[in-house]
C-alpha positions in Angstrom: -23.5 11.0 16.2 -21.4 7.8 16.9 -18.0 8.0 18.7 -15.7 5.3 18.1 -12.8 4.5 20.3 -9.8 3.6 18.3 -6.9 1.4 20.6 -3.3 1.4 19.3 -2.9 -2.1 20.6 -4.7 -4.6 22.5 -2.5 -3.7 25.1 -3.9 -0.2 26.1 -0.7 2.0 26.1 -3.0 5.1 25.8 -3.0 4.9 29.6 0.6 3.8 29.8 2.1 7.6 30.1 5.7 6.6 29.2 5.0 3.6 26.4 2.6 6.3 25.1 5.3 9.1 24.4 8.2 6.2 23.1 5.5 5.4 20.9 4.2 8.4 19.6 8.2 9.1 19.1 8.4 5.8 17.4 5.4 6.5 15.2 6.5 10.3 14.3 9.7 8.8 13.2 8.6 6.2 10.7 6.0 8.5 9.1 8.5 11.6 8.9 10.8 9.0 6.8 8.3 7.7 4.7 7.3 11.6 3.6 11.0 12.4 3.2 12.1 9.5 1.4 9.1 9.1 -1.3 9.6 12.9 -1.6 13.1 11.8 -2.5 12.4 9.0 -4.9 9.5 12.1 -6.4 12.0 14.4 -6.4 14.7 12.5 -8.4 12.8 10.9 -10.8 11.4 14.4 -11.6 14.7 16.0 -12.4 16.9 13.0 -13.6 16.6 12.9 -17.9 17.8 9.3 -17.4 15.1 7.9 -15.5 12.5 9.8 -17.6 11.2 6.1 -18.7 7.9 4.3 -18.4 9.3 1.9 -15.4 10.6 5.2 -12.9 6.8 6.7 -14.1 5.1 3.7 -12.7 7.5 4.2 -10.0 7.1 8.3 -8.9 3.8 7.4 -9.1 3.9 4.3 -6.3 5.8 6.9 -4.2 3.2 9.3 -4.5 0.6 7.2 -3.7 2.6 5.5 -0.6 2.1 9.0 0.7 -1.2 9.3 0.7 -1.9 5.9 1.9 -0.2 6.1 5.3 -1.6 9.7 5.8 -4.6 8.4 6.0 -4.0 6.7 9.0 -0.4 7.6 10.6 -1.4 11.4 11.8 -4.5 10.3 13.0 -2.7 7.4 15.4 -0.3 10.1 16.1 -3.0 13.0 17.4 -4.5 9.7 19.4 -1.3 9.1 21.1 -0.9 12.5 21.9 -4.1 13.2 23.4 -4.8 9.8 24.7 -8.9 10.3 23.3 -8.8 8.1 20.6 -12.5 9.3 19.3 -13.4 9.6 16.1 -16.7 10.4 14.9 -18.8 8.6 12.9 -18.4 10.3 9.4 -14.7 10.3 9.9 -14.4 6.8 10.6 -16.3 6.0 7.2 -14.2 8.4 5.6 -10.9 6.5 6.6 -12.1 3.8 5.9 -13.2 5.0 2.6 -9.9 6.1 1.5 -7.8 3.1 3.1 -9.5 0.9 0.8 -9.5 3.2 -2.0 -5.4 3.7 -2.0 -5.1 0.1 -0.9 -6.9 -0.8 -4.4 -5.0 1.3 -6.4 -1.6 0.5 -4.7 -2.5 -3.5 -6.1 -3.0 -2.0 -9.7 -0.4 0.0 -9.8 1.9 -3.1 -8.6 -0.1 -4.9 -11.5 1.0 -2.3 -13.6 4.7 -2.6 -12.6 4.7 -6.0 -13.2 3.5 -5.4 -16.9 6.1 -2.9 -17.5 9.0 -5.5 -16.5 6.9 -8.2 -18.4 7.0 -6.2 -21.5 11.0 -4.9 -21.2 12.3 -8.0 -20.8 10.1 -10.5 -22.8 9.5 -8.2 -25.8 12.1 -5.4 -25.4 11.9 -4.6 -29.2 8.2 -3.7 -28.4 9.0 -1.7 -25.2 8.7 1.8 -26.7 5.9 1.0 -29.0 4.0 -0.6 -26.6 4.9 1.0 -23.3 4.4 4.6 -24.6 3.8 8.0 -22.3 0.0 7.9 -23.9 -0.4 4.1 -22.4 1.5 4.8 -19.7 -0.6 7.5 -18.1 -3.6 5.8 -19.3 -2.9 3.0 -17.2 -1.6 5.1 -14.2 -5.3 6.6 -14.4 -6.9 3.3 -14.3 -5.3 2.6 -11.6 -5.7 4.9 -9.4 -9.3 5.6 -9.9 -11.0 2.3 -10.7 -11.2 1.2 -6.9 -13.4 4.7 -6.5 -16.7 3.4 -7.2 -16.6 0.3 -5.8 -14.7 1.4 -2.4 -17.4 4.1 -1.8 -20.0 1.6 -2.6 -19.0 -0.6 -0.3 -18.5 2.2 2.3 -21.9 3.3 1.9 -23.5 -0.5 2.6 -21.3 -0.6 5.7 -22.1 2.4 7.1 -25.8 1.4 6.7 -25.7 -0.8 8.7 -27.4 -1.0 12.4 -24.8 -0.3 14.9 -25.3 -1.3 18.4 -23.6 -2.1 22.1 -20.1 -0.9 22.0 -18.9 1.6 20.2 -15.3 0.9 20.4 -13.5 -0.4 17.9 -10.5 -2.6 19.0 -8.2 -1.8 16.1 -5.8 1.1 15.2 -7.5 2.5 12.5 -11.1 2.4 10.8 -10.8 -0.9 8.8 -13.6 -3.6 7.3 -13.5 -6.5 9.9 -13.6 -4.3 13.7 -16.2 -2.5 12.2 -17.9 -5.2 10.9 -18.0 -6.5 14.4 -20.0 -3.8 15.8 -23.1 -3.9 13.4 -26.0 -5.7 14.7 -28.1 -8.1 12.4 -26.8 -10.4 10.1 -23.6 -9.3 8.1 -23.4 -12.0 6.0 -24.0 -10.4 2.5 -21.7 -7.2 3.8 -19.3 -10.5 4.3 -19.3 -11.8 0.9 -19.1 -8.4 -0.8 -15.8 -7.9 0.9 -14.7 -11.4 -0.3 -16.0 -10.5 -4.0 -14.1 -6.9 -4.0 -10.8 -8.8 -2.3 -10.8 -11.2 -5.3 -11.2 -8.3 -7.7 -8.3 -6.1 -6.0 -6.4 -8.6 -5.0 -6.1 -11.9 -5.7 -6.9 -10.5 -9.5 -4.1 -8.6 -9.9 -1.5 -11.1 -7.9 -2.2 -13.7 -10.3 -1.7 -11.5 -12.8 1.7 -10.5 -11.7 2.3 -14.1 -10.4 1.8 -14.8 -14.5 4.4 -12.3 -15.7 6.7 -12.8 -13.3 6.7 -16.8 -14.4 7.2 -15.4 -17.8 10.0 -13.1 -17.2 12.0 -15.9 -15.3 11.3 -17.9 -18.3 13.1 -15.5 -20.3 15.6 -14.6 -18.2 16.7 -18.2 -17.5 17.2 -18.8 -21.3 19.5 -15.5 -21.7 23.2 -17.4 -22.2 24.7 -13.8 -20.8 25.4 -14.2 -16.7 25.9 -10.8 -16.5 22.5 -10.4 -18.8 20.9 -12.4 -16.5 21.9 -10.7 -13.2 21.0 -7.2 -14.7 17.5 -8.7 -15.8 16.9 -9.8 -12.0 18.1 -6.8 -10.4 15.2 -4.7 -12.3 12.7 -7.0 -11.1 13.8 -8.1 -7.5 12.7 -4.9 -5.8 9.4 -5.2 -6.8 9.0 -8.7 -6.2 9.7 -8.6 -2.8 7.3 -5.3 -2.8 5.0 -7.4 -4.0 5.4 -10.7 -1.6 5.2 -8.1 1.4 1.9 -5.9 0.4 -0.2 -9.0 -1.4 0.5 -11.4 1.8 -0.5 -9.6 4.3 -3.1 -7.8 2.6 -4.4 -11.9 1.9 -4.4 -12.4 5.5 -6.7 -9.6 6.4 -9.3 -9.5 3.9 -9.3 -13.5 2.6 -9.3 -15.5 6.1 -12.3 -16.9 7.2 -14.0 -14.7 10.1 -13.8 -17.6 12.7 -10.2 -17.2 12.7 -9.8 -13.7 12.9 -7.7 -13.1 16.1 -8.5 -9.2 17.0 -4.7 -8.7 18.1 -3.3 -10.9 15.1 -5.3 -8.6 12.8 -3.8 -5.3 14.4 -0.1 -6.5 13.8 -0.9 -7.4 10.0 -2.7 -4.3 9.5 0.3 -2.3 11.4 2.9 -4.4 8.7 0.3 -3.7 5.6 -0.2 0.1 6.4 3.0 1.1 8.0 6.3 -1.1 8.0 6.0 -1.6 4.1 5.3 2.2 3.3 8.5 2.4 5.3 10.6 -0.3 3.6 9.5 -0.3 -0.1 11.6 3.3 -0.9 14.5 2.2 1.0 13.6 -1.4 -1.1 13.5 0.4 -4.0 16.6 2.8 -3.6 19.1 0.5 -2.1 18.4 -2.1 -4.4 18.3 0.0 -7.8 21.7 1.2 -9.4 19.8 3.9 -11.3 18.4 5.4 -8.4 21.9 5.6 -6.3 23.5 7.3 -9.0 20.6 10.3 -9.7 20.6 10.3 -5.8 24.6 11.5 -5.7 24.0 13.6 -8.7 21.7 15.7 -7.3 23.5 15.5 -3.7 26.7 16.8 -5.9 24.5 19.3 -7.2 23.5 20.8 -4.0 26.3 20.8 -2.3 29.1 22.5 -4.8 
């Protein structure tokens, strides 16, 4: 059985007593808001008749799958920090890892997804219910969350194959692609270029794709005479944008930079953005910046408290 050693940062604050406790604190915090604040979104959307449409779907759904994504990787840091071990065996690593990818790919799709939605509200809004209907909507939802399965266990599989040697610790924060990469021994050129072929698939696919109908939708919105139309029209598309910006950039940098340039602490920080700061902006994104939200929000608060 392999054991690999998993730092929280390059600094080695596991045997910093006091930096270890502020950041376990620090940590505990972020995740407990994430949980309570995609509950939230969940939990609204679910009881709210007026955002029972297609584009608060897509979004309960993002929410939901938020969750899972930083579960993967926050309770494990947090037991690390706690116990100051940091080992994690071999199957569980792959398993992480496994799942990372897996939500990582679905979380592009689903953004793809979103991007559709506004596309098809405010380029052909005479079309919207036709086209954007609760059959095609969960159709979609489906095929996005499962058609990263295959190919994230597949490539799971041919990394764990692989001949591992030397050290077993892996200088990163979690069980991701290149720190593990960087323990096999032999040639990992073709395990490499599969990772480059799936990143183009999951993610530079699907930003094009959203950079497309976001070019369209600005198209439109620009030729609306309304002001008022035209700030409306924005507002329902701003949150996600910057969603968007956030996830696909720093989820570029890790998987679509050349290996030479990889800096191992560099890498931690992105993957720390990518896997924990967005998770714990995009509902307060999401909620601060959406009008519909706010208002189901003090509904329900109204509810509960009278």
């Amino acid at each position: 059985e392999y054991n690999y050693h998993c730092g929280i940062c390059s600094l080695g604050v596991f045997y910093i007593p006091n930096l270890q406790w502020i950041l376990f604190g620090v940590f505990l915090v972020i995740y407990l808001t994430i949980l309570v604040c995609n509950g939230i979104i969940i939990l609204v959307i679910k009881v709210d008749s007026a955002l029972q449409t297609p584009m608060y779907f897509f979004l309960g759904n993002f929410s939901f799958l938020e969750i899972c994504y930083v579960t993967v990787t926050l309770p494990r840091m947090l037991m690390d920090l706690l116990t100051q071990k940091g080992n994690i065996s071999f199957f569980a690593c792959a398993a992480q890892m496994c799942f990372v990818l897996m939500f990582g790919g679905s979380e592009c799709l689903l953004l793809t997804v979103m991007a559709y939605d506004r596309y098809v509200a405010i380029c052909n809004p005479l079309h919207y219910a036709l086209v954007m209907n609760h059959k095609v909507c969960v159709q979609l939802v489906t095929v996005s969350w499962f058609s990263a399965v295959p190919v994230v266990i597949g490539q799971t599989c041919q990394i764990f194959s692989l001949p591992f040697c030397g050290s077993n610790t892996i200088n990163h924060f979690f069980c991701d692609i290149p720190p593990v990469l960087k323990l096999a021994c032999g040639d990992t050129f073709v395990n490499e270029i599969a990772v480059y072929v799936v990143a183009v698939i999951f993610i530079m696919v699907p930003f094009l794709l959203i950079v497309v109908s976001y070019g369209k939708i600005i198209s439109s919105i620009l030729k609306l005479s309304s002001a008022k139309g035209r700030a409306k029209a924005f507002s329902t598309c701003s949150s996600h944008l910057i969603v968007v910006v956030l996830f696909y950039g720093t989820a570029t940098i890790t998987y679509l930079r050349p290996k030479p340039n990889q800096s191992e602490g560099v890498g931690k920080l992105i993957s720390l953005f990518y896997t924990v700061l967005i998770p714990t902006l995009n509902p307060i994104i999401y909620t601060l910046r959406n009008k519909d939200i706010m208002a189901a929000l003090r509904k329900l608060l109204t509810k509960l408290l009278t």
